[in-house]
One Martini backbone bead per residue (centre of mass of N, CA, C, O) as a GRO file, in nm:
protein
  463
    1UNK     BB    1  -4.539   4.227  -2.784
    2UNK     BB    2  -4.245   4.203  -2.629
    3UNK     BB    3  -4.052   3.936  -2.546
    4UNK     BB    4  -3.923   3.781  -2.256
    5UNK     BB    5  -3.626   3.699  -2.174
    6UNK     BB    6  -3.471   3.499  -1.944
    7UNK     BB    7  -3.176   3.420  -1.799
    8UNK     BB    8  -2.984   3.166  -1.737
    9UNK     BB    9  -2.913   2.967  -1.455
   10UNK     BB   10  -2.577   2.910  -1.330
   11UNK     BB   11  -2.324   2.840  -1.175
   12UNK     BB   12  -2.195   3.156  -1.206
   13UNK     BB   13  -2.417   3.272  -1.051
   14UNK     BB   14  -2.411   3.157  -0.787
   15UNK     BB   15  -2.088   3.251  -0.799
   16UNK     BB   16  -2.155   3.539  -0.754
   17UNK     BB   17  -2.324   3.538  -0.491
   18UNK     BB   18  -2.115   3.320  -0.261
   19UNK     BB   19  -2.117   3.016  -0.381
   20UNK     BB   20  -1.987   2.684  -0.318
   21UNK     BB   21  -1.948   2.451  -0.491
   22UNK     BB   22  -2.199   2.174  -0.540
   23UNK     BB   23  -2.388   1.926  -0.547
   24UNK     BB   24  -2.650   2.133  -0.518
   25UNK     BB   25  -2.658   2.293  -0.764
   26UNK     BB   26  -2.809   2.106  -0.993
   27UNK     BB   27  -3.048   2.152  -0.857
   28UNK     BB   28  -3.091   2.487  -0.789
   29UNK     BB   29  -3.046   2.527  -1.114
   30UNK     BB   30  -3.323   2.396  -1.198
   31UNK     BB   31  -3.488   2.497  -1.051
   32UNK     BB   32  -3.480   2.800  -1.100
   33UNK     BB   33  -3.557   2.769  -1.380
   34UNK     BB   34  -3.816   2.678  -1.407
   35UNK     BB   35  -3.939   2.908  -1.190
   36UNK     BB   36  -3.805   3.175  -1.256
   37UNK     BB   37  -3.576   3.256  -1.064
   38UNK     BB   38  -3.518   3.603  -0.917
   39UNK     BB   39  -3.362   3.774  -0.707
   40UNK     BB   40  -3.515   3.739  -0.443
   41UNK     BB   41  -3.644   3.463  -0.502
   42UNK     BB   42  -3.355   3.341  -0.536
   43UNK     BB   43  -3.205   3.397  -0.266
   44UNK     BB   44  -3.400   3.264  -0.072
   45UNK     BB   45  -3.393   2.980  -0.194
   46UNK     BB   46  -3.069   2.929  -0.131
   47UNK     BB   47  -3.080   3.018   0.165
   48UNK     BB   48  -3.219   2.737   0.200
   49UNK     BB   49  -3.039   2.517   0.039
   50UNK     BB   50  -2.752   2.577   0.144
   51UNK     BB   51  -2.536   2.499   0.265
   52UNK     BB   52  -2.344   2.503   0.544
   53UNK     BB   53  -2.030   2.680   0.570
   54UNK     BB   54  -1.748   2.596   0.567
   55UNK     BB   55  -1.449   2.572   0.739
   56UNK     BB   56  -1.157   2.576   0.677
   57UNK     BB   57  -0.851   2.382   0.690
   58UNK     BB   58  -0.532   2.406   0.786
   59UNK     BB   59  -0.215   2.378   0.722
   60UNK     BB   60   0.029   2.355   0.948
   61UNK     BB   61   0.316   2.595   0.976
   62UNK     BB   62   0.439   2.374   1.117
   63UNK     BB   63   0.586   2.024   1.185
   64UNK     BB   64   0.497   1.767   1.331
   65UNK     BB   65   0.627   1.574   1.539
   66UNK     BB   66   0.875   1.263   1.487
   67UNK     BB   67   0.992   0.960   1.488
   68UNK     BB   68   1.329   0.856   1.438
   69UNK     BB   69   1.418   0.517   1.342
   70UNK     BB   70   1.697   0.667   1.168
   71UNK     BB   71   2.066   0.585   1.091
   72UNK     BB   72   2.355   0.718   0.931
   73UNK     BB   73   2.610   0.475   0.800
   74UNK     BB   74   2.664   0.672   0.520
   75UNK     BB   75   2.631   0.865   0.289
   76UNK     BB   76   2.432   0.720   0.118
   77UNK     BB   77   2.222   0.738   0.363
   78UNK     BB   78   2.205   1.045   0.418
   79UNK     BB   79   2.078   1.145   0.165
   80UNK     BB   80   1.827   0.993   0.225
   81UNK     BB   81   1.758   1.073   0.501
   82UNK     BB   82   1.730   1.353   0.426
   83UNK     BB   83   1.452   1.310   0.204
   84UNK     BB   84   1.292   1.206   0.418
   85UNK     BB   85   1.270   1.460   0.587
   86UNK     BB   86   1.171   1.632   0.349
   87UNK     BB   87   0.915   1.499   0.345
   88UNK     BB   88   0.791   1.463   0.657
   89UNK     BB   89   0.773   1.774   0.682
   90UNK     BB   90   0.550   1.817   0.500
   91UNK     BB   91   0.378   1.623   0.599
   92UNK     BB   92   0.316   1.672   0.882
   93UNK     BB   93   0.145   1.941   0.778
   94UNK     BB   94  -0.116   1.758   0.815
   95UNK     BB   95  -0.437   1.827   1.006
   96UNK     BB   96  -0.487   1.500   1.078
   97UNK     BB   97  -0.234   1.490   1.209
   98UNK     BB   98  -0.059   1.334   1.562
   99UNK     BB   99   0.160   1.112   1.412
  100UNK     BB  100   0.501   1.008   1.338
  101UNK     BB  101   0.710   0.771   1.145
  102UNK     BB  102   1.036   0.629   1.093
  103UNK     BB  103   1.239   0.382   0.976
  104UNK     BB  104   1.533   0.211   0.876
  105UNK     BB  105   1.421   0.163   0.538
  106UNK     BB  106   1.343   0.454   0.453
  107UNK     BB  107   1.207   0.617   0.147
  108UNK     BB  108   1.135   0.765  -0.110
  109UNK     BB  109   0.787   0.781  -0.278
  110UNK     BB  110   0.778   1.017  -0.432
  111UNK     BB  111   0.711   1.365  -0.390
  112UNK     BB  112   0.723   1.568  -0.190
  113UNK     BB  113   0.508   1.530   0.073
  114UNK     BB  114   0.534   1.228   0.059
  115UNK     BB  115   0.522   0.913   0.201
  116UNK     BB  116   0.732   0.734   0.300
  117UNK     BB  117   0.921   0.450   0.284
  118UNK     BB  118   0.898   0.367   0.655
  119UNK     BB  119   0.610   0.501   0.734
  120UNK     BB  120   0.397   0.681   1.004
  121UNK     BB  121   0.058   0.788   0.976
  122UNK     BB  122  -0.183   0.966   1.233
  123UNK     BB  123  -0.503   0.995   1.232
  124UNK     BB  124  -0.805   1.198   1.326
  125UNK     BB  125  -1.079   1.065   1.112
  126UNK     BB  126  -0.907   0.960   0.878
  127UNK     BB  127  -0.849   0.874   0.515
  128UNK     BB  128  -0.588   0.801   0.330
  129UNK     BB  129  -0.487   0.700   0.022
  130UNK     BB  130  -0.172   0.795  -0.028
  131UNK     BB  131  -0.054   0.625   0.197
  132UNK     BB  132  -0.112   0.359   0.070
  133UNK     BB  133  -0.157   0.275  -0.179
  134UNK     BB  134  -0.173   0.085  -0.480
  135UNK     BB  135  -0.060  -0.165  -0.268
  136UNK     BB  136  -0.295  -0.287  -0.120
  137UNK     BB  137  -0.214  -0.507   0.148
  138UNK     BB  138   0.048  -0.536   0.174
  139UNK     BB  139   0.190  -0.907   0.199
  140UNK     BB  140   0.279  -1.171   0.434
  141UNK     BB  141   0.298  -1.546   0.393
  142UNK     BB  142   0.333  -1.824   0.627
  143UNK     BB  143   0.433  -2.201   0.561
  144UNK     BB  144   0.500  -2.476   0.696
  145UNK     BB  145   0.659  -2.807   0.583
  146UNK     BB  146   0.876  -2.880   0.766
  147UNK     BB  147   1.046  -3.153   0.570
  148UNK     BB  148   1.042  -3.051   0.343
  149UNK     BB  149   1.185  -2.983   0.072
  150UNK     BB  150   1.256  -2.714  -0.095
  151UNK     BB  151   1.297  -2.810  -0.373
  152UNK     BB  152   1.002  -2.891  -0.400
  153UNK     BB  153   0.872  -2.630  -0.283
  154UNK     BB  154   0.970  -2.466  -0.540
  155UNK     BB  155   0.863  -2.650  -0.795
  156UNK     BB  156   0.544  -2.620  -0.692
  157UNK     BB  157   0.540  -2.331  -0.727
  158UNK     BB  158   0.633  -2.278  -0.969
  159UNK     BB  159   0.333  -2.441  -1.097
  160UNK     BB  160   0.137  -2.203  -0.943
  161UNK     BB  161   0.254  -1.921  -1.017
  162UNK     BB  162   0.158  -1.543  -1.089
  163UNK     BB  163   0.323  -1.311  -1.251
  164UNK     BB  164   0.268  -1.030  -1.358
  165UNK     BB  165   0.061  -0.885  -1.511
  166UNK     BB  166  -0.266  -0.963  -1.488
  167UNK     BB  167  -0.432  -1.297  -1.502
  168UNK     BB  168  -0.570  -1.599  -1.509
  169UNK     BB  169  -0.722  -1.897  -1.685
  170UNK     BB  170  -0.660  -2.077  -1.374
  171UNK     BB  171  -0.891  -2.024  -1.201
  172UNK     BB  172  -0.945  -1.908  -0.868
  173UNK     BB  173  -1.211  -1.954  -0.647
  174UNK     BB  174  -1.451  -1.700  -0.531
  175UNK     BB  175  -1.620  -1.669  -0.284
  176UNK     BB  176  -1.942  -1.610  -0.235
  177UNK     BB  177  -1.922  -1.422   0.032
  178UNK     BB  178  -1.715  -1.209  -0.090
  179UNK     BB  179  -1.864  -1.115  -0.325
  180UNK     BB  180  -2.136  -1.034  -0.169
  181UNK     BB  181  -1.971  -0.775  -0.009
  182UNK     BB  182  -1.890  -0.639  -0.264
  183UNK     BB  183  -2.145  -0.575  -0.403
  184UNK     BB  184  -2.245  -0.402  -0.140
  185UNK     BB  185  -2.005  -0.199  -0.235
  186UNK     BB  186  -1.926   0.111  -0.427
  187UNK     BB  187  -1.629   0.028  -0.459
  188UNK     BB  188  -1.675  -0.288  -0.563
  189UNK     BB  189  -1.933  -0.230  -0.734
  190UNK     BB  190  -1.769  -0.341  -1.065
  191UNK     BB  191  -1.604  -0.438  -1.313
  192UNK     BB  192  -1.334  -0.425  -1.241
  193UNK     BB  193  -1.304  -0.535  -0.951
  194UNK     BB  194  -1.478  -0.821  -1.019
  195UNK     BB  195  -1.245  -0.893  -1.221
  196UNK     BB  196  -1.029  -0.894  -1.025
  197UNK     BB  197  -1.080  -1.090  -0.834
  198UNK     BB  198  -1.083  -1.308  -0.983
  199UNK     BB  199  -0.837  -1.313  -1.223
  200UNK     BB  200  -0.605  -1.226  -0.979
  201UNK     BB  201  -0.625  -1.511  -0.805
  202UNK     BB  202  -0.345  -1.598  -0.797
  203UNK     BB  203  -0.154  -1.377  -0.781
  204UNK     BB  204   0.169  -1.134  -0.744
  205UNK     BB  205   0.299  -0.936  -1.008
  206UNK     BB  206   0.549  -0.710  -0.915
  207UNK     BB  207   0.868  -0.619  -0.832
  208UNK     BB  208   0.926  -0.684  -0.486
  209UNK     BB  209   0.758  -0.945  -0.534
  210UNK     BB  210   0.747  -1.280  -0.426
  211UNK     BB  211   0.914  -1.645  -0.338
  212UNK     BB  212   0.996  -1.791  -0.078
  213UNK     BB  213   1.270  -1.999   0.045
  214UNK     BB  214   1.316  -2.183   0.378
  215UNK     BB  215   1.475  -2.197   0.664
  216UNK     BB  216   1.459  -2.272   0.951
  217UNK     BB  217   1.710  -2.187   1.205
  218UNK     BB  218   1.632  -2.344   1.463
  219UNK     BB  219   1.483  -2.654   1.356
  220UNK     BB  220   1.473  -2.701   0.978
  221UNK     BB  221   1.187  -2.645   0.896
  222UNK     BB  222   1.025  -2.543   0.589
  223UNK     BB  223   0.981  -2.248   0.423
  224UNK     BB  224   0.733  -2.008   0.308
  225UNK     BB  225   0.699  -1.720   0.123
  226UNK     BB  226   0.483  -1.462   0.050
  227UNK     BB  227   0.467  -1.136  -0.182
  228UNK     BB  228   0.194  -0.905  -0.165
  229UNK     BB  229  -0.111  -0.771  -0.272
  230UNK     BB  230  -0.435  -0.705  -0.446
  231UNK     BB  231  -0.367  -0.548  -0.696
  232UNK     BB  232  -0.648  -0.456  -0.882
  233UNK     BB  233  -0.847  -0.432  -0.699
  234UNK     BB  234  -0.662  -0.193  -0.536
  235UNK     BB  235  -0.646  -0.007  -0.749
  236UNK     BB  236  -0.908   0.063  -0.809
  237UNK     BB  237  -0.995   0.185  -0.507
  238UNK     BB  238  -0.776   0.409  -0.494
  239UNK     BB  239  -0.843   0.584  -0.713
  240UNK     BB  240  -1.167   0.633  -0.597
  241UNK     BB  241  -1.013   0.779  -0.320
  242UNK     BB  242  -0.876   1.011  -0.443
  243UNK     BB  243  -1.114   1.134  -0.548
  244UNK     BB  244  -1.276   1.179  -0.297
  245UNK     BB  245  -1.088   1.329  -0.154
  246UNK     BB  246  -1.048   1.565  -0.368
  247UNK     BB  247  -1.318   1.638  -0.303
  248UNK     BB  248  -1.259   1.718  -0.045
  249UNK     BB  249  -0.989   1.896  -0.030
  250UNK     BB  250  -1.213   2.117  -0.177
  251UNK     BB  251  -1.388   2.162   0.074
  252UNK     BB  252  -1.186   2.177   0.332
  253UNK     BB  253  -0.826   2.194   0.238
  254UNK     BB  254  -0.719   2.342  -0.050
  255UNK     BB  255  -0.371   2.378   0.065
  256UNK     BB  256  -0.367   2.096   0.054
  257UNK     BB  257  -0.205   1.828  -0.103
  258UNK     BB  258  -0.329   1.633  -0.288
  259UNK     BB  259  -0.186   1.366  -0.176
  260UNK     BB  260  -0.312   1.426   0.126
  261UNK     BB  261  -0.608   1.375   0.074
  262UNK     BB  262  -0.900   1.295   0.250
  263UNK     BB  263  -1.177   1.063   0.397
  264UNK     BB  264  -1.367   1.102   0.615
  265UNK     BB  265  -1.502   0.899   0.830
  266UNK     BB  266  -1.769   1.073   0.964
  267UNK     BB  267  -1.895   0.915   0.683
  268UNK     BB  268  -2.054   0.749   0.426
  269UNK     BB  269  -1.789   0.730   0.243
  270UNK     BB  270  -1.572   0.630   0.468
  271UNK     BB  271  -1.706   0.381   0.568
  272UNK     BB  272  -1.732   0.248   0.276
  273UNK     BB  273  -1.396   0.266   0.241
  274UNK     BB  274  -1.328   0.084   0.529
  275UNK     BB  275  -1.492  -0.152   0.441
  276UNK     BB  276  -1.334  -0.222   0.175
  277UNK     BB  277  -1.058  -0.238   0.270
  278UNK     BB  278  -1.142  -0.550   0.450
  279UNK     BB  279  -1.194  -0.694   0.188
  280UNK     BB  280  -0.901  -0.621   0.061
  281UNK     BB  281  -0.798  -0.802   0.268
  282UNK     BB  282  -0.897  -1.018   0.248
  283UNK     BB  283  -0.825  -1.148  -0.026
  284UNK     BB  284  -0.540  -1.138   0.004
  285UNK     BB  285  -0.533  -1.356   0.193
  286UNK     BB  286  -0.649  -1.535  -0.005
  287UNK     BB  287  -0.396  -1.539  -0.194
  288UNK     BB  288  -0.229  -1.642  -0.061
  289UNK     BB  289  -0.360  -1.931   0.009
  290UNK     BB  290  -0.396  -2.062  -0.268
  291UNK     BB  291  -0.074  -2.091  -0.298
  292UNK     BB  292  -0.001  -2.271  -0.054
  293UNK     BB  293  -0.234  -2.493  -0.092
  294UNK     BB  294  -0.100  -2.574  -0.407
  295UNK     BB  295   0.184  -2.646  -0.294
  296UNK     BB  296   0.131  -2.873  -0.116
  297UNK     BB  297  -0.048  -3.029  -0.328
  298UNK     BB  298   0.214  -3.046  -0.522
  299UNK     BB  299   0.413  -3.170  -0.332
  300UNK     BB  300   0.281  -3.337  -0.072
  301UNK     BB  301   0.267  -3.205   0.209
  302UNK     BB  302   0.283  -3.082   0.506
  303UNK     BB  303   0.157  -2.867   0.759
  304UNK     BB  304   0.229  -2.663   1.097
  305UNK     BB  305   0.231  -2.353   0.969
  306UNK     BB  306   0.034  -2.019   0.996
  307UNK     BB  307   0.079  -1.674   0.884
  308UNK     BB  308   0.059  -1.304   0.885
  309UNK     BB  309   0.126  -0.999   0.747
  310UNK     BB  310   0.110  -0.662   0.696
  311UNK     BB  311   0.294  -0.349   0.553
  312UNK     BB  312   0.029  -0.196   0.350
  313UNK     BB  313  -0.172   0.010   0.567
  314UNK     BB  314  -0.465   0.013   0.727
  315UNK     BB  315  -0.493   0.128   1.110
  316UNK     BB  316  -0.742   0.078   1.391
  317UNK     BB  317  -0.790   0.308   1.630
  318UNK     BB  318  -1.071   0.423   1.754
  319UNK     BB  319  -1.001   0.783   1.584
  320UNK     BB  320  -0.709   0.636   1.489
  321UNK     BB  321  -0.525   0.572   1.133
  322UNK     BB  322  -0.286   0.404   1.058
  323UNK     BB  323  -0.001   0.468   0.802
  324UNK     BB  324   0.153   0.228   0.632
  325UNK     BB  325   0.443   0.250   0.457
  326UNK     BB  326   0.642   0.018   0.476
  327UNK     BB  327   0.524  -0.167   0.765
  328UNK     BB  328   0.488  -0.326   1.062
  329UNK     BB  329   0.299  -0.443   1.264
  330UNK     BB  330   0.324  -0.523   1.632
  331UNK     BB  331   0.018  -0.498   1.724
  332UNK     BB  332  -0.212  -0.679   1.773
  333UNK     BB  333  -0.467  -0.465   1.711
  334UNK     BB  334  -0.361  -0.455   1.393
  335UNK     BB  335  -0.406  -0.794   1.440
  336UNK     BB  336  -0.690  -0.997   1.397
  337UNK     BB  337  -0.499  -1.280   1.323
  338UNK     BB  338  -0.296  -1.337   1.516
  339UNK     BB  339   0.049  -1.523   1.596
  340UNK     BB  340   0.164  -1.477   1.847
  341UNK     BB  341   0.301  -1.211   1.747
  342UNK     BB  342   0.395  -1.266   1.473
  343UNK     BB  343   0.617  -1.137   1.235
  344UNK     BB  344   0.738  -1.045   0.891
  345UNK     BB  345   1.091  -0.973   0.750
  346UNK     BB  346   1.229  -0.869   0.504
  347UNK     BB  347   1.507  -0.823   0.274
  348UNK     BB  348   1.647  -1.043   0.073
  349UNK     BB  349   1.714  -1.315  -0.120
  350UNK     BB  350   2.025  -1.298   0.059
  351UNK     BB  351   1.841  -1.305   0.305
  352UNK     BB  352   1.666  -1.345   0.588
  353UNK     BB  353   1.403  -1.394   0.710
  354UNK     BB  354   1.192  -1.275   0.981
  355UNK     BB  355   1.112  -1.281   1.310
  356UNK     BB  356   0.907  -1.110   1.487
  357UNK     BB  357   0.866  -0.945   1.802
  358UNK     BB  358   0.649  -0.689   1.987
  359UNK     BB  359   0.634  -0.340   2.101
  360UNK     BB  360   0.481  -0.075   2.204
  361UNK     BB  361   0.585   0.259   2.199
  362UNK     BB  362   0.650   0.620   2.162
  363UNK     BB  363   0.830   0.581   1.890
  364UNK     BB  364   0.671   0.311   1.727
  365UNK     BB  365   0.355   0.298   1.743
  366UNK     BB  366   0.348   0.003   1.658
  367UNK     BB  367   0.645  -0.050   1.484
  368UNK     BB  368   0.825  -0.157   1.199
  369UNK     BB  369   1.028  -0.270   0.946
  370UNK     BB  370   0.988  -0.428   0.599
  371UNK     BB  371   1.326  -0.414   0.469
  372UNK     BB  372   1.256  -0.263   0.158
  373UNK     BB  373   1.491  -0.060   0.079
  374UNK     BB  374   1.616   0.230  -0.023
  375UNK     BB  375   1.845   0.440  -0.159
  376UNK     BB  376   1.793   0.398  -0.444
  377UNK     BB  377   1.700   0.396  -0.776
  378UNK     BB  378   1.638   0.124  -1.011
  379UNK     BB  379   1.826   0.283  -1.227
  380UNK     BB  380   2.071   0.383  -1.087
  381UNK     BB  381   2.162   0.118  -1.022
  382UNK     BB  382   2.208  -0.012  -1.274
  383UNK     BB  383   2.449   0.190  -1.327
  384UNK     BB  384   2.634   0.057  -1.115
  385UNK     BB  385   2.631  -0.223  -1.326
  386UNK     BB  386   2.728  -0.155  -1.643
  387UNK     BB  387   3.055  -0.301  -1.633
  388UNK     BB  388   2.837  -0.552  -1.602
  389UNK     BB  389   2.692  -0.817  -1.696
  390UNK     BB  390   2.366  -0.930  -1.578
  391UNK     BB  391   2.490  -1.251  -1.525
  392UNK     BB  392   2.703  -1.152  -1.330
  393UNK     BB  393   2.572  -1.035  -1.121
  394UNK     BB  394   2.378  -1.266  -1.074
  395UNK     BB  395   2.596  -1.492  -0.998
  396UNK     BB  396   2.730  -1.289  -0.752
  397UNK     BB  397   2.451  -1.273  -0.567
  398UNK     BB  398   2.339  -1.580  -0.574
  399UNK     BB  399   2.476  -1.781  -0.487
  400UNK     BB  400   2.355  -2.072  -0.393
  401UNK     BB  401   2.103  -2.053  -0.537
  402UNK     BB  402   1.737  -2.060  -0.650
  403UNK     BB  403   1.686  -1.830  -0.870
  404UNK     BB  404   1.372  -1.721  -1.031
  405UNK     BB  405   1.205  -1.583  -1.335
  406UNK     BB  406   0.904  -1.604  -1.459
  407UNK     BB  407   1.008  -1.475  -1.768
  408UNK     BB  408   1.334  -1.513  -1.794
  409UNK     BB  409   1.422  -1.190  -1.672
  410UNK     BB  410   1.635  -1.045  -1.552
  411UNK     BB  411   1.633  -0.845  -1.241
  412UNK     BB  412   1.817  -0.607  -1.093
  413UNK     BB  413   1.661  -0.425  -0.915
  414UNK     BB  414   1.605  -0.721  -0.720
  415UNK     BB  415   1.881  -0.740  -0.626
  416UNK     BB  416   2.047  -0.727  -0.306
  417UNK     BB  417   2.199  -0.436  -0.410
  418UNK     BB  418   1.927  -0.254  -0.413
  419UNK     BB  419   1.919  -0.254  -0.096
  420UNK     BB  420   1.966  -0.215   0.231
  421UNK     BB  421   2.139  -0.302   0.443
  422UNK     BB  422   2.102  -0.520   0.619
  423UNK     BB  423   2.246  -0.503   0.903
  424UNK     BB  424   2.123  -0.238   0.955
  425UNK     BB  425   1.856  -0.276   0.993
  426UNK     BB  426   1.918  -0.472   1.244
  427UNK     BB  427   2.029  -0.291   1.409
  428UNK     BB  428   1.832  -0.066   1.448
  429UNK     BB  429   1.601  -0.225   1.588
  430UNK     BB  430   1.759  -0.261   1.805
  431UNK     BB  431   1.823   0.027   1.901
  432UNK     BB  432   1.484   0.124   1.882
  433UNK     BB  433   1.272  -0.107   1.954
  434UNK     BB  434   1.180  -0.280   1.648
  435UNK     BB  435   1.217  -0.569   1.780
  436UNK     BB  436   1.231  -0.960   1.816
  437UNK     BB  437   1.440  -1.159   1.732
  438UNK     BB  438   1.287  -1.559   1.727
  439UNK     BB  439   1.387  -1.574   1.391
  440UNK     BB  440   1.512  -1.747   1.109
  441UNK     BB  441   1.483  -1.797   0.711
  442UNK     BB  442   1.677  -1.933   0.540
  443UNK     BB  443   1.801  -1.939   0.240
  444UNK     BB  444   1.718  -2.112  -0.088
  445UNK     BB  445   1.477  -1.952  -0.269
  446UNK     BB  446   1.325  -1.740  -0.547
  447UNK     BB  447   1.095  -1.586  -0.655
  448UNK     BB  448   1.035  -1.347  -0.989
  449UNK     BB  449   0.928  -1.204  -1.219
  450UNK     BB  450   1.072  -0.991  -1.364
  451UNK     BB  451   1.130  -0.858  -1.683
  452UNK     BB  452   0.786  -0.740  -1.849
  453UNK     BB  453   0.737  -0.478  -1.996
  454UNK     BB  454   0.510  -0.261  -1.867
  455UNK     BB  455   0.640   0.002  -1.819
  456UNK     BB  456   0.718   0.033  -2.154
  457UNK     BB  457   0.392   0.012  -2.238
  458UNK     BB  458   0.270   0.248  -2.082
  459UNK     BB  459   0.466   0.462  -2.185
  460UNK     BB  460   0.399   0.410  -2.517
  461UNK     BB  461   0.086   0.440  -2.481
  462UNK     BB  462   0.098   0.724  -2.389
  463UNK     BB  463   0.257   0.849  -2.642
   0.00000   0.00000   0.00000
């Protein structure tokens, strides 16, 4: 009697029947095979099993109206401002989203339809990982130092702070309870986060991350202020975020574009992402800390005050998600150990850091701007400086500063020049209604990685 062989089945069998793939798939093709089950019996068991279908979500087909606190004030202003519009318009289509503003500092920071730099996108239960971006929790901290001499100052801290990629061999000890709740994280418990929390602490990165010095501008007592994020912990959790959200925007909605893929927060997947976020922001502000305190330790200085503020991150407001990208919170909800509302503003290294409070409006959502904006990409401008020698440029832009470079190589893209005209940053913050500015830190001085040729080897090892 000839042997009857039953054809396997696979996911393409299900998807022939009418089911969208899914994690349950791996289970119902398992047991059917097992069971051997055909036709009548095989349709009855999957409509046992199979989860109720969701309903697509769509992005909407006119963008969102959001509030514009940026106004173009030369040529190349324009150019930017239109460039941000059209990214702005796109992202606004986003379904998750209710409401979004762009700062007087905001720049393009990837392909249209993502969020730029000096935006302000809020959800309704949703994570958007790339509204944050692998740069969680970038972030400023000052230490007050009172009468210490800034170059005191500025000695001690250049004698142990750590730019450019990598960590460090003389590792700052992290603390016994910060790493038991990463490890009870699913997304922070891994060789990677876990490495990168140790040997990452006391670094601060490259690109825009500083350590500036300089005095209050109403007292004269120095202060210090540090800018990063959370460095390797925080892309390793963001790379991760990205992928689930891309599993949920293929299952939720398809339509809408990769980068704006979110994680529900109303899921056990949200819940713990949310976590995380909340670990690698104490992580940062502790990154900062072990700074300012060896700094401290180093000069033999007194300390008189300290505060900090995040200025890319994600901020919860009951069901509703504010996706700062390069803008600073001024409403206290969203700074649960602020410092009498004070938050910190910079501008360029020869130019004051801000101090400023301020409230919620209509239009600013309760933010301001981080300060750090470009007109051009860090490539075009540095084409603008052709004609002079790159110590030229640099004698030319610091004059009167004591600016050092961690690398020994002046990085042109990081000079004054590079950035948007301070003055109208501040001008517009008054005109928008974007904080009260209630001191200014003058420069003294400041470090930055410099260049490390991290972006050359790694597009080399591309290659």
């Amino acid at each position: 009697m000839k042997e009857i062989t039953l054809t396997p089945i696979t996911g393409t069998t299900l998807i022939d029947l009418g089911y969208k793939p899914g994690k349950w798939f791996a289970e119902a093709i398992a047991y059917a095979n097992e069971q051997e089950l055909s036709g009548a019996a095989l349709e009855t068991y999957l409509e046992g099993i199979a989860p109720e279908p969701v309903d697509e979500i769509e992005p909407f087909e006119e963008p969102l109206a959001y509030h514009k606190n940026i106004r173009a004030e030369t040529e190349l202003d324009a150019k930017n401002v239109a460039s941000v519009e059209k990214t702005m318009d796109m992202l606004m289509k986003t379904p998750t989203l209710v409401a979004g503003a762009v700062m007087p500092d905001a720049c393009p920071a990837g392909p249209p339809g993502q969020i730029p730099v000096g935006g302000v996108a809020v959800a309704r239960n949703a994570i958007h990982p790339a509204m944050h971006s692998a740069d969680v929790c970038c972030s400023v901290m000052m230490t007050n130092f009172g009468d210490a001499e800034p170059k005191a100052i500025l000695d001690a801290a250049n004698a142990i702070t750590h730019f450019g990629p990598g960590g460090r061999k003389d590792r700052f000890d992290l603390p016994e309870e910060l790493l038991e709740r990463m490890r009870k994280n699913v997304f922070l418990n891994n060789e990677k986060g876990l490495s990168c929390a140790r040997t990452h602490l006391g670094t601060q990165g490259d690109g825009n991350h500083f350590l500036y010095v300089g005095r209050s501008e109403a007292t004269g007592d120095t202060i210090m202020v540090t800018h990063h994020g959370s460095r390797g912990l925080g892309a390793n959790l963001y790379r991760q975020g990205m992928k689930l959200a891309e599993r949920f925007r293929k299952e939720l909605s398809p339509r809408t574009p990769e980068k704006n893929a979110w994680i529900p927060f109303e899921t056990e997947e949200g819940a713990a992402y949310w976590e995380a976020l909340q670990i690698v922001r104490d992580w940062t502000k502790l990154n900062h800390t072990v700074l300012h305190d060896a700094t401290k330790e180093g000069a033999n200085a007194g300390a008189k005050d300290r505060f900090w503020n995040e200025h890319n991150f994600v901020f919860k407001s009951g069901d509703l998600f504010y996706h700062a990208k390069g803008a600073t919170p001024l409403d206290d909800k969203f700074v649960p150990d602020s410092k009498a509302g004070l938050r910190l503003i910079p501008l360029n290294m020869a130019e004051p850091i801000l101090i400023v409070r301020g409230e919620t409006t209509e239009t600013n959502l309760g933010f301001a701007p981080h300060g750090a904006g470009r007109n051009m990409s860090r490539t075009a401008h540095i084409k603008t400086k052709a004609d002079k020698t790159v110590r030229e440029v640099f004698d030319e832009e610091t004059a009167g500063l004591d600016v050092r470079f961690f690398t020994g190589s002046i990085d042109v893209s990081e000079l004054p020049s590079a950035y948007k005209n301070a003055d109208a940053v501040q001008r517009q913050m008054e005109e928008f209604g974007l904080g009260e500015v209630v001191d200014r830190i003058m420069p003294y001085g400041c470090i930055m990685a410099g260049n490390t040729g991290y972006g050359r080897r790694r597009r080399k090892k591309k290659r």
